[in-house]
C-alpha positions in Angstrom: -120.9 100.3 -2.2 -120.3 101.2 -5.4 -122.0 103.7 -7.7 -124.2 100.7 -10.2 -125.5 98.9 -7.1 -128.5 100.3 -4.7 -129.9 97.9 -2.3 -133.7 98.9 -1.9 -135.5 97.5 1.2 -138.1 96.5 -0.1 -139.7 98.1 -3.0 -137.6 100.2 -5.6 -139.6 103.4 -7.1 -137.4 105.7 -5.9 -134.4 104.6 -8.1 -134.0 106.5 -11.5 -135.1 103.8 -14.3 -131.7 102.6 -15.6 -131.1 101.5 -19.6 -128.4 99.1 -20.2 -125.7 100.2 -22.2 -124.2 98.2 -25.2 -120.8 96.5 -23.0 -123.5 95.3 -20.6 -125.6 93.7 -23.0 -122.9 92.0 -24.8 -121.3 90.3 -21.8 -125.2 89.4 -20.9 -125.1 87.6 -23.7 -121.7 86.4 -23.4 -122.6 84.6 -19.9 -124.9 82.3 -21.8 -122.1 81.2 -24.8 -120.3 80.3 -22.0 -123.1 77.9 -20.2 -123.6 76.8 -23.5 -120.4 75.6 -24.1 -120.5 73.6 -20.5 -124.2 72.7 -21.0 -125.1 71.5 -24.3 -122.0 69.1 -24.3 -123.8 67.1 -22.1 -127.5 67.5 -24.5 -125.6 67.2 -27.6 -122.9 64.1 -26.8 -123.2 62.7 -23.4 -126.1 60.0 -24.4 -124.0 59.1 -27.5 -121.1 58.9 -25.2 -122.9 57.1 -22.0 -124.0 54.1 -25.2 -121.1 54.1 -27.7 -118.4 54.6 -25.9 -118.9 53.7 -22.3 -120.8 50.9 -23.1 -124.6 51.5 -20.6 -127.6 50.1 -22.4 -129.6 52.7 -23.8 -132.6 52.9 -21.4 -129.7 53.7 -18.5 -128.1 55.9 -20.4 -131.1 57.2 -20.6 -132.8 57.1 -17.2 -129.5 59.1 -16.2 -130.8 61.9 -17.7 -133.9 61.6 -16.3 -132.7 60.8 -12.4 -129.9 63.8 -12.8 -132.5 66.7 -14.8 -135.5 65.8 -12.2 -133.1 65.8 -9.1 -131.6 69.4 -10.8 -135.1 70.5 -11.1 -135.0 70.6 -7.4 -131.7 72.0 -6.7 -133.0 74.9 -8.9 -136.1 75.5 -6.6 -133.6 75.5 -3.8 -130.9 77.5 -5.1 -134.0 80.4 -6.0 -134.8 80.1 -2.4 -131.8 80.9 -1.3 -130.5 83.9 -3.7 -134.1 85.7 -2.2 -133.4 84.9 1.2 -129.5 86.4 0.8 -129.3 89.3 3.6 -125.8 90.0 3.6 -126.0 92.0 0.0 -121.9 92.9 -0.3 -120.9 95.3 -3.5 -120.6 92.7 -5.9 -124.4 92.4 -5.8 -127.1 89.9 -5.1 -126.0 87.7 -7.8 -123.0 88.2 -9.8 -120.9 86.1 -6.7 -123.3 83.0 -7.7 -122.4 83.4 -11.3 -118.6 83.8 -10.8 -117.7 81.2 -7.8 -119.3 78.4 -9.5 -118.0 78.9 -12.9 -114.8 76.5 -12.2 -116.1 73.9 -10.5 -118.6 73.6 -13.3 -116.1 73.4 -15.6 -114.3 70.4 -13.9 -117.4 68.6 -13.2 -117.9 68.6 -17.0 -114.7 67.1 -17.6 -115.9 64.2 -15.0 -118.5 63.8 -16.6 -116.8 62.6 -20.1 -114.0 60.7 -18.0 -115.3 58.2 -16.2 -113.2 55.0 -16.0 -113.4 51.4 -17.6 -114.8 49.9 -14.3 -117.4 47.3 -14.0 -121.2 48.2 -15.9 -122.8 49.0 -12.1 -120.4 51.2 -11.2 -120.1 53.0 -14.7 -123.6 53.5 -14.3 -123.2 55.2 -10.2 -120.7 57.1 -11.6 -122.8 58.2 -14.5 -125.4 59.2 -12.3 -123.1 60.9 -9.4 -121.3 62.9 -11.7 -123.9 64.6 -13.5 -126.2 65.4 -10.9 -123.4 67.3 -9.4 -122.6 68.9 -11.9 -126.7 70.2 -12.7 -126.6 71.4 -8.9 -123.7 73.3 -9.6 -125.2 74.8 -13.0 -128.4 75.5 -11.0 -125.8 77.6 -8.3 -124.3 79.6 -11.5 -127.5 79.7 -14.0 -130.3 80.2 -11.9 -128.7 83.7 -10.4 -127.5 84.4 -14.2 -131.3 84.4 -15.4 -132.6 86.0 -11.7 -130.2 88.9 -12.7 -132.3 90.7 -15.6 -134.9 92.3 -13.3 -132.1 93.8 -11.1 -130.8 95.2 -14.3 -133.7 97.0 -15.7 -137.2 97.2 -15.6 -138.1 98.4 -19.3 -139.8 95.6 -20.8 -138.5 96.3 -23.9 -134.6 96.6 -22.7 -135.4 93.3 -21.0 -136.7 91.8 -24.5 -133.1 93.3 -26.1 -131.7 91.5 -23.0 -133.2 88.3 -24.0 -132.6 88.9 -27.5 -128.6 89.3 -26.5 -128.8 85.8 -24.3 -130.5 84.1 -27.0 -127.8 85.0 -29.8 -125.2 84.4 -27.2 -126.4 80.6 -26.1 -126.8 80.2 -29.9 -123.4 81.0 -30.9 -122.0 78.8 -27.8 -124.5 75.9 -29.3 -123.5 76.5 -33.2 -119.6 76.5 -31.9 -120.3 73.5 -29.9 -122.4 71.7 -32.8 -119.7 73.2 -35.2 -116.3 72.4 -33.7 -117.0 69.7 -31.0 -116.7 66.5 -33.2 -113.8 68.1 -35.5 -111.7 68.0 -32.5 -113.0 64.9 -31.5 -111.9 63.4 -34.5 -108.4 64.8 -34.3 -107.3 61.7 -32.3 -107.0 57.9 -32.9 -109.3 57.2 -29.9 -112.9 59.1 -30.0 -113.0 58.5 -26.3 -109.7 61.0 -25.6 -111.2 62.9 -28.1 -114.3 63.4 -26.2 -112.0 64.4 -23.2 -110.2 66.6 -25.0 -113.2 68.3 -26.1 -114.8 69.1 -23.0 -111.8 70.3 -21.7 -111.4 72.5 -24.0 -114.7 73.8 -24.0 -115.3 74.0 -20.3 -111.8 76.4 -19.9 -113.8 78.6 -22.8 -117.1 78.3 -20.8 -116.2 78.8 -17.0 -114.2 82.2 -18.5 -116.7 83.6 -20.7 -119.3 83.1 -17.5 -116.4 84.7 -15.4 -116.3 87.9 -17.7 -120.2 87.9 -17.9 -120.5 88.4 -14.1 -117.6 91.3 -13.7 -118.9 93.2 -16.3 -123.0 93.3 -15.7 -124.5 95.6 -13.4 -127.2 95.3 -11.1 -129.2 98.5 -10.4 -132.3 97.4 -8.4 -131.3 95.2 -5.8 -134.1 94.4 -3.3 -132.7 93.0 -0.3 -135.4 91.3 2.1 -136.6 93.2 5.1 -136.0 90.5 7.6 -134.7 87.0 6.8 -137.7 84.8 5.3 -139.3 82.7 7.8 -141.2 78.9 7.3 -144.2 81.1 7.3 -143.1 83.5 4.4 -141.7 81.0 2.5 -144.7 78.6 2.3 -146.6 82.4 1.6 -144.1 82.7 -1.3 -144.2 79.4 -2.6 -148.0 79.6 -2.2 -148.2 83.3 -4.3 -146.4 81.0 -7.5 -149.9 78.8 -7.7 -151.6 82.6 -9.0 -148.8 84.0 -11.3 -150.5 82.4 -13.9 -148.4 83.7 -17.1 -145.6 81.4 -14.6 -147.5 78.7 -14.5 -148.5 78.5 -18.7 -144.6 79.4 -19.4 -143.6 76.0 -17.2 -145.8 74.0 -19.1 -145.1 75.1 -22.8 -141.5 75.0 -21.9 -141.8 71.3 -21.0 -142.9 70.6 -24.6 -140.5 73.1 -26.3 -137.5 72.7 -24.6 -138.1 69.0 -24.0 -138.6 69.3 -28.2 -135.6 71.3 -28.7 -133.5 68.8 -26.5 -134.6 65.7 -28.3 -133.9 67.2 -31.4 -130.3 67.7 -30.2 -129.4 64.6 -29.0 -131.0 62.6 -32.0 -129.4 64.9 -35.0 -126.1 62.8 -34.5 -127.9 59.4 -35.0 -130.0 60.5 -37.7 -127.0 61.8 -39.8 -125.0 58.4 -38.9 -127.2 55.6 -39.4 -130.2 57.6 -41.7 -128.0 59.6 -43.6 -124.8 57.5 -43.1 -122.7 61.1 -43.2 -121.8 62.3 -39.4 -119.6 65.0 -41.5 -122.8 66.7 -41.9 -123.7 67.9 -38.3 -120.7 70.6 -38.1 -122.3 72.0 -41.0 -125.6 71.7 -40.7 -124.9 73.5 -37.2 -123.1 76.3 -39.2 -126.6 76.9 -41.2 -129.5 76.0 -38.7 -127.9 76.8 -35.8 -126.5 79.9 -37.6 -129.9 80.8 -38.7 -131.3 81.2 -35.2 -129.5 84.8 -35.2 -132.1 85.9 -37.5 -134.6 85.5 -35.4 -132.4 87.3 -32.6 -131.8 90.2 -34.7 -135.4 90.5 -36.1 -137.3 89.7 -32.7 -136.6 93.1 -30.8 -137.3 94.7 -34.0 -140.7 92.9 -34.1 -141.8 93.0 -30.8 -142.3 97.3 -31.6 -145.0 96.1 -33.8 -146.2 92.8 -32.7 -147.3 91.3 -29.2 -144.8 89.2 -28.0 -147.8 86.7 -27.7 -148.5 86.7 -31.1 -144.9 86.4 -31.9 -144.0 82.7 -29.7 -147.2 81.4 -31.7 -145.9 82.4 -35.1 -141.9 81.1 -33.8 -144.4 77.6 -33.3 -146.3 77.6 -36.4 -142.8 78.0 -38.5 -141.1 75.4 -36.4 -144.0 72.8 -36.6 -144.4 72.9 -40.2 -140.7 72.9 -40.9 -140.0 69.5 -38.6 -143.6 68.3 -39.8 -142.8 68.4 -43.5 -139.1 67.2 -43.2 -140.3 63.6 -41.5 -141.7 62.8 -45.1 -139.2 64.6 -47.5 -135.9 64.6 -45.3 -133.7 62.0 -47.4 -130.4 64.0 -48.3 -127.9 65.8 -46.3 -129.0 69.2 -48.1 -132.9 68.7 -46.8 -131.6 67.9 -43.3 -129.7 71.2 -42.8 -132.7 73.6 -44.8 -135.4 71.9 -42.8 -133.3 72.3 -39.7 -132.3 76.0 -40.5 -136.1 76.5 -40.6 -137.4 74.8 -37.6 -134.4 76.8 -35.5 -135.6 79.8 -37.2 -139.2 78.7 -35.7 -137.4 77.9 -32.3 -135.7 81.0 -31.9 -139.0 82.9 -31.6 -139.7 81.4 -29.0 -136.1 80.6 -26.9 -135.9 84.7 -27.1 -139.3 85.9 -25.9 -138.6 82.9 -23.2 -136.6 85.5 -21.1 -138.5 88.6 -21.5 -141.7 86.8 -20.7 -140.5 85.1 -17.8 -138.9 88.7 -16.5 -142.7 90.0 -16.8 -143.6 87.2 -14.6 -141.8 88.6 -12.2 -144.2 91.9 -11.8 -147.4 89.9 -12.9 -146.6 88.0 -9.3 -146.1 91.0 -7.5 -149.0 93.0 -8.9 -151.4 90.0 -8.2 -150.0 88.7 -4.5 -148.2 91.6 -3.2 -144.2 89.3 -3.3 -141.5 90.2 -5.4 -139.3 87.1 -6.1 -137.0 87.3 -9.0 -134.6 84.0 -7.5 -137.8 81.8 -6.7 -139.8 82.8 -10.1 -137.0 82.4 -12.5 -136.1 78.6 -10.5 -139.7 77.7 -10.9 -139.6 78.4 -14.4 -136.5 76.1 -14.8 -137.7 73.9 -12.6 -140.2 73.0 -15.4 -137.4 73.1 -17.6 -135.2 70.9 -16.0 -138.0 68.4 -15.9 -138.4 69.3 -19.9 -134.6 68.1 -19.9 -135.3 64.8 -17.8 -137.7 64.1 -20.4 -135.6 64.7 -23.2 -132.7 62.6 -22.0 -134.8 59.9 -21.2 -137.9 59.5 -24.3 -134.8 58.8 -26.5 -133.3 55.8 -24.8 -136.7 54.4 -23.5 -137.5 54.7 -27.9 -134.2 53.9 -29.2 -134.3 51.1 -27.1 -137.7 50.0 -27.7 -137.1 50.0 -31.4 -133.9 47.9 -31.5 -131.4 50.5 -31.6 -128.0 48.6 -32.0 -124.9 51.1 -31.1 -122.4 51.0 -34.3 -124.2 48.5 -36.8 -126.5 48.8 -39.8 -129.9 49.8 -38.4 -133.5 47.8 -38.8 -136.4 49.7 -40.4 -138.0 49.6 -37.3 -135.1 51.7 -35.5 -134.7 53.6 -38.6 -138.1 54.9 -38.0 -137.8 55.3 -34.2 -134.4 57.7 -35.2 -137.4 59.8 -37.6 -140.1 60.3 -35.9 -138.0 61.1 -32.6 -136.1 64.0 -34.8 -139.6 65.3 -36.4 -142.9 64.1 -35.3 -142.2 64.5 -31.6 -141.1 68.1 -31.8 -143.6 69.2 -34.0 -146.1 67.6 -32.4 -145.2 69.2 -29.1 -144.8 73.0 -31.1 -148.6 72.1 -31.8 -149.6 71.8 -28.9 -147.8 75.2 -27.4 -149.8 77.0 -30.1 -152.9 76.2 -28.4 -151.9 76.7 -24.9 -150.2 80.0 -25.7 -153.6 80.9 -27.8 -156.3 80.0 -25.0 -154.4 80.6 -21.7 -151.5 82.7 -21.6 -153.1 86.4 -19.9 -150.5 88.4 -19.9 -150.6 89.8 -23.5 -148.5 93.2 -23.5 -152.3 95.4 -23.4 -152.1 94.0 -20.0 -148.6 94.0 -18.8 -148.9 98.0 -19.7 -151.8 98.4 -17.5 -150.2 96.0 -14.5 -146.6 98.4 -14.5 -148.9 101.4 -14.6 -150.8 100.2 -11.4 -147.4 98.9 -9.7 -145.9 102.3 -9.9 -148.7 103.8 -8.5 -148.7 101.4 -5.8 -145.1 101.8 -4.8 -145.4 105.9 -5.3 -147.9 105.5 -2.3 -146.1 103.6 -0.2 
């Protein structure tokens, strides 16, 4: 087996603490430009694409989000499941082979997803459905092992907060390419639905090889294999022990209002640029600047985090982020206001899209500290679980809206829409970042005072084993 790889049986003090080195961190963060570039086509265009271009009413388009994200929200649970119940631990690791075998597929699957034929409305809509629920049980396959793997890498809090910082500018350059470049090629050909192809293809060859580079150069050091292969019993013990990891259970549900926020906020910025600010030539810029300026926060959150409790820190990333989109639904009424209002609600966003990770990894020991059950696969799926539904919520609010408020695909807008288009860009995000604020505030426990003291008694627990 070789030398950056020891399989522990079941606990892991006796391994010498390992840092990551700078290569390791970089192709960390490399993994997630590379699921960016086959996952946000499908937040940023495939609503736009499912009404404009293949023709299904907006509340289908919609309600395909919402079928595909809930089923994926399963598939996740599942796919956790089984990366912790994995006894045969070869010397790739527990779950690099995850990440690399399903970075292909994935990649075609996108490209299904943007090429579905001319056929009758019903069976546009199956295929609608079939293809991109494939395609998020696939993700779930690559992405949940991809997020499981930080623990196995190191178990400094603060090298897992650099880790996070690294995914977080990596998934933001993937999204400000894909925001950037997407519709430029798009708009290279006479048809925009062969431009759409063309797009995805490109970016899901860039995506499934950037994911396949992320997983041959990251190195797992603390690989706990199971003792014995989890029975009903165990499992339902395990599933049980994530009703008390209560810093798991408060990140699920303020990532349902962020993320779901963050989502809509995608999907809408085409149609508010089109029809509110009748300039689509704005969104490849306005990614440039807003998207560019979550690398600020990137930069500046490890930094920060020396100083300042990571608590205290997702609040502020909220209260910058809720005043920005809060503000802007009143004063937003020129192409240069939609990109500084944007570049300061990202800013606000990538507070708390960074500490996401590093909070979620001290989940992980929170769980085991408080039940007894180390489970990196089935934490980290839970957690997405909640973001998957976040997604399903996100795909689906705008079509129910747009539909409800007479959205007409490629025509003048109403008032009435016009407003719909607003409120669904500003209001519902920052109403949403409010509302994390006080969640975060009043029930998160696991402030870093008390991380400290849970390490310090895990050690001690594990020394006397």
């Amino acid at each position: 087996m070789p030398k950056d790889i020891a399989v522990s049986q079941g606990h892991d003090s006796s391994l010498t603490p390992v840092k990551t080195n700078v290569r390791q961190r970089i192709f960390y963060g490399l993994g997630d430009t590379g699921y960016n570039f086959l996952f946000d086509m499908g937040q940023l265009y495939l609503l736009k694409y499912f009404t404009d271009h293949l023709g299904l009413p907006s509340v289908w388009a919609g309600s395909v989000f919402l079928v595909a994200k809930v089923w994926d929200a399963f598939a996740d649970i599942s796919v956790g499941t089984w990366i912790d119940n994995r006894m045969n631990i070869g010397p790739k690791g527990k779950f690099r082979p995850f990440i690399f075998y399903s970075a292909i597929p994935l990649a075609l699957l996108l490209v299904a997803t943007f090429s579905i034929p001319n056929f009758s409305l019903t069976w546009k809509i199956i295929l609608a459905y079939l293809s991109y629920m494939i395609f998020g049980t696939v993700y779930s396959i690559g992405n949940i092992a991809y997020g499981s793997i930080v623990p196995a890498m190191t178990k400094n809090s603060q090298e897992r907060t650099i880790l996070a910082s690294f995914r977080q500018a990596g998934g933001t350059l993937g999204l400000l390419i894909a925001t950037v470049a997407f519709m430029p090629i798009v708009w290279l050909f006479d048809n925009e639905s062969t431009g759409y192809l063309a797009a995805v293809t490109i970016f899901g060859i860039a995506g499934a090889s950037l994911v396949m580079l992320s997983a041959k150069n990251v190195e797992e050091h603390y690989v706990i294999k199971p003792k014995e292969k989890l029975s009903k019993a165990v499992l339902k013990k395990s599933y049980g022990a994530l009703l008390k990891n209560r810093p798991l259970l408060i990140l699920c549900v303020v990532n349902v209002f962020t993320f779901s926020a963050y989502n809509v906020k995608l999907a809408i910025q085409i149609f508010f640029a089109q029809y509110t600010l009748h300039d689509t030539s704005i969104i490849p810029y306005m990614g440039f600047f807003s998207i560019g300026s979550v690398f600020i926060g990137t930069i500046i959150v490890p930094n920060l985090v020396k100083y300042i409790d990571k608590v205290w820190l997702y609040i502020i990333g909220c209260v910058i982020w809720a005043a920005a989109d809060l503000t802007a639904f009143f004063v937003v009424d020129s192409p240069f206001a939609f990109v500084a209002f944007a570049s300061l609600a990202f800013l606000g966003s990538s507070f708390i899209n960074t500490l996401n990770w590093a909070l979620i990894s001290d989940a992980v020991e929170y769980g085991e500290w408080k039940t007894g059950i180390r489970a990196e696969g089935l934490v980290y799926s839970s957690y997405t679980f909640f973001r998957k539904l976040s997604q399903a919520i996100a795909g689906f609010v705008p079509g129910i809206v747009l539909a409800f408020v007479g959205y007409v695909p490629n025509a003048e807008q109403s008032e009435n829409a016009l407003f719909g288009i607003r409120s669904l860009i500003y209001i519902y995000p920052g109403a949403l970042a409010i509302l994390t604020i006080v969640f975060m505030y009043f029930f998160y426990p696991l402030w870093n005072d008390k991380y400290k003291q849970i390490i310090g008694e895990l050690s001690k627990r594990n020394a006397e084993k």
